[in-house]
N, C-alpha and C positions, 0 to 999 in steps of 0.2 A: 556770789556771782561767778558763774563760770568763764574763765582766759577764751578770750578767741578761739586760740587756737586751740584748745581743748575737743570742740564739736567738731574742725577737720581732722584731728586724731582719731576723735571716734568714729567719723564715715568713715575713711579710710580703713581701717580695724575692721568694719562692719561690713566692706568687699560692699559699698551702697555702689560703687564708679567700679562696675565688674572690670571694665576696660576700656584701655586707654585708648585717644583715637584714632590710633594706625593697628590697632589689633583687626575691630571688623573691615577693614580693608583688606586683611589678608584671610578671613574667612569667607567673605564676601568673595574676593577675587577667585578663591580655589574653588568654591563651588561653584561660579561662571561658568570657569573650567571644565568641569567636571559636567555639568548639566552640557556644554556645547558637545565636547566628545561622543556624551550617551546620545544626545537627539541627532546629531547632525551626523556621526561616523558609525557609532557603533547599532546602533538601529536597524540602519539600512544596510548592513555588514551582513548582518544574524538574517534578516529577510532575504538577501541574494541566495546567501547560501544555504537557507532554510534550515536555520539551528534554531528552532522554537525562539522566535523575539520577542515573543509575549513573555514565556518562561524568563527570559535573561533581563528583561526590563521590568519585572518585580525583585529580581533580585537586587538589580542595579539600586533601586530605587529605594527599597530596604537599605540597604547597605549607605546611600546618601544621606537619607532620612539619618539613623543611626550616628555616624561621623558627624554630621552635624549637631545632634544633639551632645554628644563627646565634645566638639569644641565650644558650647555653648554655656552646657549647662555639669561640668565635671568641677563641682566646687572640689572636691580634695586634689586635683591637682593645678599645678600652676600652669600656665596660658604654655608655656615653652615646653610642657609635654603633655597638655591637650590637643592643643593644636595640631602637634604629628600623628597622633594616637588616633585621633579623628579621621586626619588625613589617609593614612594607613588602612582604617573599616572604608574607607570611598573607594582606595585605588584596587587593596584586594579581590573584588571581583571581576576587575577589567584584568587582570592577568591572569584569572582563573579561566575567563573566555578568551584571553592571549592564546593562554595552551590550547585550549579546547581547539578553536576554529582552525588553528595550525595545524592538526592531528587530522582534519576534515579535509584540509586544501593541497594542492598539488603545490610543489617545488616554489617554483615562481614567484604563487599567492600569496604565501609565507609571510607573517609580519615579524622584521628584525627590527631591530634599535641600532639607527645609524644607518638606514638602506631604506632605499624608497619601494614599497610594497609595487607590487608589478600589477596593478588594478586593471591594467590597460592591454593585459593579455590575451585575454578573450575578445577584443577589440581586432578586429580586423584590418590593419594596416592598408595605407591609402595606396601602397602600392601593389597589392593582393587584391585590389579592387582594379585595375590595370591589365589583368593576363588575358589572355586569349580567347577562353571558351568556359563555360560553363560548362562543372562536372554531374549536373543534375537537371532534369526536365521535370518541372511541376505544372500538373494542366486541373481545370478543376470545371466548372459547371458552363463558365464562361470561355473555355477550351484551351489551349497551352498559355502559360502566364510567359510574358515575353522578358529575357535576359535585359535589364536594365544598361544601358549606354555607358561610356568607358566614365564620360563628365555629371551623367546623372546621379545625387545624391543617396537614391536607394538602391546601389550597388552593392554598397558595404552590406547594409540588410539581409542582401540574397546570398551575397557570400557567407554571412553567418546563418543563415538558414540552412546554405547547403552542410555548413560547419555542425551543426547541431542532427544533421539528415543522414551524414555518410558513416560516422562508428552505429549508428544503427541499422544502418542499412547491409554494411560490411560483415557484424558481427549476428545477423539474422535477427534483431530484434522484433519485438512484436507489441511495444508501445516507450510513445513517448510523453510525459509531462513539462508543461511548460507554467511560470509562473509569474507573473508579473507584478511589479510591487515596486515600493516606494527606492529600493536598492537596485530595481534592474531585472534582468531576466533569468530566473533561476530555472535550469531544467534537469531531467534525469530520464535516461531508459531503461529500458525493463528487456532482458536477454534471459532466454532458458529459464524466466521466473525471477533472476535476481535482479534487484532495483540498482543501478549505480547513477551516483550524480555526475553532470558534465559541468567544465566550465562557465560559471556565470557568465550573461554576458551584461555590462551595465551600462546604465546611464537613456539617456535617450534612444541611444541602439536599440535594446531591449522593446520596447514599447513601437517600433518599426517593424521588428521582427514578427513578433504578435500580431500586428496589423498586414503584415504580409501573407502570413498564414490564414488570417481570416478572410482576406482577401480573395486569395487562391480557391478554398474553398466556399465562396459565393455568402459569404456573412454580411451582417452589413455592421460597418467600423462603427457608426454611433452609437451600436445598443454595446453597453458594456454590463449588463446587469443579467437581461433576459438571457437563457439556456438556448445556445442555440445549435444545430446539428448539420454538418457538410460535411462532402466527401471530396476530395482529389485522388490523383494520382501522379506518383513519384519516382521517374524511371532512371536506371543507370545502364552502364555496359552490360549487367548480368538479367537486365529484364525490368516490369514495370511492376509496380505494388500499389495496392490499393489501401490508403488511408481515411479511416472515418475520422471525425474532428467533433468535439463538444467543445464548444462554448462554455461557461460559465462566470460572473463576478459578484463582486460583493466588494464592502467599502472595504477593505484589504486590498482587494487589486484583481486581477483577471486571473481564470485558470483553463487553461486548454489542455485536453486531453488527446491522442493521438493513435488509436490502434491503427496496426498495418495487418492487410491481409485477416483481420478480422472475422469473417465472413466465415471463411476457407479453414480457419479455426476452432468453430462453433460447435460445430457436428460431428461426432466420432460413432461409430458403432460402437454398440452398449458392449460388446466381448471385444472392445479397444480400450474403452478404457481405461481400464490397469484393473478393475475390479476383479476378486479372485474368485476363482470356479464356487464355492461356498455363498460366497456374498451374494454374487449375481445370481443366486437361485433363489434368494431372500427377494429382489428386485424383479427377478420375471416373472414371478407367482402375481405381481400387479397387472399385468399382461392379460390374464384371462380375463373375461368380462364378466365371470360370476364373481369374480373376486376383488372384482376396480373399484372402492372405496373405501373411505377413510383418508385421511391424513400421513403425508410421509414430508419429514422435517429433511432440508436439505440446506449444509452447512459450510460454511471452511471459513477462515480468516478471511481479510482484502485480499483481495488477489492471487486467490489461489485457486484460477476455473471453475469457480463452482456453476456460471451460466453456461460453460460447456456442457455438464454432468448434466445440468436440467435442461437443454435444451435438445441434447443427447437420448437420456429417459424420456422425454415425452416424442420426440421420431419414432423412438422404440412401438410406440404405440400406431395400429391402422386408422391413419386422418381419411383413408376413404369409407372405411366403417363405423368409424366413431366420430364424434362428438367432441373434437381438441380445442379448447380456449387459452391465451395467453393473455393474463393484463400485467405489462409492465410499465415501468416510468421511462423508459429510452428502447427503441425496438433496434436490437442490432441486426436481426436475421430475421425473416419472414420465411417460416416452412410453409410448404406448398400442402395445402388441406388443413391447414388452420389457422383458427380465426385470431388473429393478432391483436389485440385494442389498447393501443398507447395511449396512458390519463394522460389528462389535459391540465396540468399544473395551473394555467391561468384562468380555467374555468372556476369561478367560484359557488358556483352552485352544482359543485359532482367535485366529491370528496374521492380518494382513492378508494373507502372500504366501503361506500356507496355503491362506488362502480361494479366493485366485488360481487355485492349481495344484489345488484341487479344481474351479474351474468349467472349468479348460482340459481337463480328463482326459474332460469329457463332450463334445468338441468341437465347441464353438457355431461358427459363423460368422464371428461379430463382438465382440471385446470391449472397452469401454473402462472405463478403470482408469486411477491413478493412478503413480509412478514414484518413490517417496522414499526405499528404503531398497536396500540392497547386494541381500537375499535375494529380493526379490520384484524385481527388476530382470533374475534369473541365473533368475526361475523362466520371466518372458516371454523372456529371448532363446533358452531352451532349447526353447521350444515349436518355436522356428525356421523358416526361408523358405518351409514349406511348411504351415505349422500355421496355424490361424484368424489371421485378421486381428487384429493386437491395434493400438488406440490408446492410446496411452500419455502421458498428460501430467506435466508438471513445469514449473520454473520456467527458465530461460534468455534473455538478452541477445538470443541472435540464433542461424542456424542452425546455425555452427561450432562457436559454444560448446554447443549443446545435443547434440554429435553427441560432444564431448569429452568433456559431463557424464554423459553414456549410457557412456562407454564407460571410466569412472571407477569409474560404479554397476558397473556387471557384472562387473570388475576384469579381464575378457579380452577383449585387441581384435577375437579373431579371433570369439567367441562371440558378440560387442556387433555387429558390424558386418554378419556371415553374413545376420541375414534382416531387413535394413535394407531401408524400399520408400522411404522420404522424411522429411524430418524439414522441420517449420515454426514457424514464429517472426511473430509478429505483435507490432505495436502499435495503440492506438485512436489515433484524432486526430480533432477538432472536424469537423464538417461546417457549412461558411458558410449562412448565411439566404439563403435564395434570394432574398427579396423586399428586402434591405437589403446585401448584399455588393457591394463597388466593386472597378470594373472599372479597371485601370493594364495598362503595357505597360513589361516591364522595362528599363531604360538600359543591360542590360547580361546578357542572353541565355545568352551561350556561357556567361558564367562560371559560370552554374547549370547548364549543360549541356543547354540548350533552344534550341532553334532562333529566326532573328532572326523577328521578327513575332508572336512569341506572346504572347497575351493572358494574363494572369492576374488574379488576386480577395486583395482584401484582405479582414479583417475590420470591418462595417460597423456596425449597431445603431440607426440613427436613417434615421427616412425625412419627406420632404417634403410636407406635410398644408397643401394650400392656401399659406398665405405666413408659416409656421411648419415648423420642424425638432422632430419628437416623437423618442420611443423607438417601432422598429418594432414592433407587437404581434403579430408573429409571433415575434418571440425574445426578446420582450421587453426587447430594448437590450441585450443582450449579444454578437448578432451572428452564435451559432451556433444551430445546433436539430436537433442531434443529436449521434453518433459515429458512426464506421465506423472499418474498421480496413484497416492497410497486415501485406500479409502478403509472407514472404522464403519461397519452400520449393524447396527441396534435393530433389531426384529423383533418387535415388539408383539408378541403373543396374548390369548387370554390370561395365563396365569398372571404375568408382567403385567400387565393392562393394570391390575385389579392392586399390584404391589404398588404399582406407580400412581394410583387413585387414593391408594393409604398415607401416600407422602412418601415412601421411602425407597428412594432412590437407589441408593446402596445396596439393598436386598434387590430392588430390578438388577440392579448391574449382575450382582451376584449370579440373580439367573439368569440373564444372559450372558456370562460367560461359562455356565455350566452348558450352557447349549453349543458350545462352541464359538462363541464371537470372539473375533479377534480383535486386539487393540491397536492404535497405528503403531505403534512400535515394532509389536510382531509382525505386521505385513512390510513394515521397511525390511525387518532379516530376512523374509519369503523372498522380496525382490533381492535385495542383497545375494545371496545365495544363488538366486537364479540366473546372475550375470547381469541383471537391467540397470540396476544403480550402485552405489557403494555404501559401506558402511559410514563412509563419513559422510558422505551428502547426507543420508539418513537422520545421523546425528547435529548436522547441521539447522537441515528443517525443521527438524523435533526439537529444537530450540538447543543441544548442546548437551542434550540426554545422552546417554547411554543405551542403544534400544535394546541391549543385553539387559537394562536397570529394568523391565518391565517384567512383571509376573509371568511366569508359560503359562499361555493358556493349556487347555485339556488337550489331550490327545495329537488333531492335526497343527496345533501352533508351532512346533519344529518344522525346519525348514529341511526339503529334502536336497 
């Protein structure tokens, strides 16, 4: 017969009582902890300031998951360094987004240990809701939107609208983003091409804001789902500007969009631009009427004008002789002599590449259109090499990948590539201040792939006023005063046609840079050299290349 006490020797031994009853107390408690911070602080943190919160709440969440099972289930070690060890996989990712979001925020923002984070700085102070006059007039469909009362609650609102309205307006921008979300109002503008964030503004503020600008432009505040489209206008001491507004939401939160002077943006002459003397004669050979079909793929990243460039190219063509169609999903500009047709997203019986294949069937001339999905990708290449002209945009890197991504969408190479006439890829890049950009001579030429003795421009911003250095007032000390853009296009010929019907890419490339096509790199050194932009913007946009790292092309790829 076994002692008593023998069988609690043995549980004991046997770890059957993992722990005793103030252990899961303290794992319990830390994860509390831990899950409050992530839902309730750090969440809504990563949304304001739009640091991917998806992205950091699987990590977060990994990492919990993880440490918890460390203090649960780590039999080789004992509770008094499980527990920490645990501990330690939960908190290191909150200080990994410690750094991170710090590295993201202004001064202020800054989270220390031992100092109250300044959340409330984008907050418009009760007494800055108080002053005199309002620095901005917004009028919209319902006519000027009236300055809110020194005691009425949506003062503060307008003052942070104006807040959110004047570095955009100051520094010439040409959009704003706004975002609204469970953190607040995250926004960013867009100047000379580059995106910069502005201060959140949080809490209920935010979601006023939002409602103010829908407001303004004649929306109506209940639909927070449906797409919807208004305009205002937004004047100061230097003139009035005209903003279009999108609507949009989804169960994330709302998102507004904001071009200024839009319009007025749209439309360049095709020898503006930036396309070089070679290119453009790739581009106006479309121009004849014997020669107005096929297929031309038109490309760039987000955001990089590519609806300029196509709404641009199809001006280029006579709307009083020809036959110009547009179907897009948002009409920003209406040319005069052609036919515009905005799909009807909530119509469900007219798909987009429905709409497509009924305007191709009345054979216009000219069509551009968009490029996003499989069906409406196989309905333009079916029209094929001899059917109306179609432009067709989408998103793409550059012209190879856009030749790959067409021919991905249509799912047949031979169908994709038959009435291929050219496909183009742009990026924007800063244009130098004429009156403040410095003038150097590189130490080192070839390795850029430019010839010895060429001159090039830095970026400048201050100019010499008697026996003081100011900011130039022509760019205001920034240094540029404008964009243009660097375009790569692909002419795609019979022999090509036939290369790129084989599958191989590579051999097209090949011969079209024996025919002289240029790549964007080498048209960044053309401008480069030519005084419009610099070599670092170049390198900039070109993601941090080297445009000297690109092959010479044949012959004219030297810059003169």
């Amino acid at each position: 017969m076994i002692p008593m006490t023998e069988p609690m020797t043995l549980l004991a031994d046997a770890s059957v009582f993992l722990l005793s009853p103030w252990k899961p107390v303290f794992i319990w408690a830390s994860f509390v902890a831990w899950a409050w911070l992530l839902g309730t602080k750090l969440d809504d943190d990563a949304r304001t300031l739009q640091l991917d919160a998806v992205k950091w709440n699987l990590i977060h969440l990994a990492a919990g998951t993880g440490g918890l099972c460390v203090m649960l289930f780590a039999g080789a070690l004992t509770f008094y360094l499980a527990f920490p060890l645990g501990l330690l996989v939960m908190v290191a990712p909150i200080l990994v987004y410690w750094k991170v979001r710090n590295a993201e925020v202004s001064e202020e923002r800054k989270y220390r240990l031992f100092a109250k984070p300044a959340h409330d700085a984008a907050r418009p102070r009760k007494r800055r809701g108080r002053r005199k006059d309002a620095t901005l007039t917004f009028s919209g469909p319902e006519g000027e939107f009236p300055v809110p009362d020194k005691e009425d609650e949506k003062l503060d609102a307008y003052v942070a609208l104006e807040g959110l309205f004047e570095p955009l307006l100051n520094e010439k921008g040409t959009r704003m983003d706004l975002a609204i979300g469970g953190g607040g109002l995250a926004s960013a503008i867009v100047v000379h091409s580059v995106r910069s964030k502005q201060e959140p503004i949080p809490g209920e503020l935010g979601g006023q804001v939002v409602n103010m600008v829908k407001q303004i432009a004649g929306m109506d505040l209940s639909e927070t789902r449906k797409r919807q489209n208004g305009t205002f206008t937004v004047s100061n001491d230097e003139g009035r500007r005209t903003v279009t507004a999108t609507a949009t939401g989804s169960s994330k939160g709302q998102f507004i969009r904001l071009d200024v002077d839009e319009a007025a943006r749209l439309i360049i002459p095709m020898d503006a631009l930036g396309l070089l003397p070679q290119q453009q004669e790739v581009l106006a050979e479309l121009l004849d009427p014997q020669k107005r079909h096929g297929l031309v793929l038109l490309t760039s990243p987000q955001g990089q004008g590519l609806s300029t460039t196509a709404l641009s190219l199809l001006a280029a063509h006579d709307a009083y002789t020809s036959n110009l169609k547009v179907l897009e999903y948002r009409t920003a500009l209406r040319l005069e002599g052609v036919d515009h047709i905005e799909w009807d997203a909530s119509n469900p019986d007219l798909d987009f590449a429905t709409s497509l294949q009924s305007i191709l069937r009345r054979d216009p001339d000219v069509v551009l259109t968009e490029a996003k999905d499989t069906e409406t990708s196989q309905i333009a290449a079916r029209a094929g090499r001899d059917g109306s002209l179609q432009y067709l945009c989408f998103h793409a890197d550059s012209t190879a990948m856009a030749i790959r991504e067409w021919c991905r969408l249509v799912g047949d190479v031979d169908l994709a590539t038959k009435p291929l006439r050219a496909a183009v890829c742009q990026r924007l890049v800063r244009v130098l201040c004429p009156d403040c950009k410095q003038e150097y001579t590189p130490a080192n030429p070839r390795k850029l792939g430019l010839p010895e003795g060429v001159t090039l421009y830095r970026q400048g911003g201050q100019v010499q006023v008697r026996n003081r250095v100011e900011d130039c007032p022509t760019c205001g000390g920034s240094g540029y005063s404008g964009v243009t853009a660097l375009y790569e296009v692909f002419p795609v010929d019979e022999e090509c046609r036939q290369i790129l019907a084989s599958g191989d890419l590579k051999a097209a490339m090949v011969h079209a840079r024996r025919n002289k096509m240029l790549m964007l790199q080498e048209v960044g050194l053309q401008r480069a050299a030519s005084g419009v932009t610099s070599i670092e913007e170049v390198s900039r946009v070109l993601g941090g290349k080297s445009p000297g790292q690109a092959k010479a092309a044949p012959s004219s790829a030297s810059a003169g």
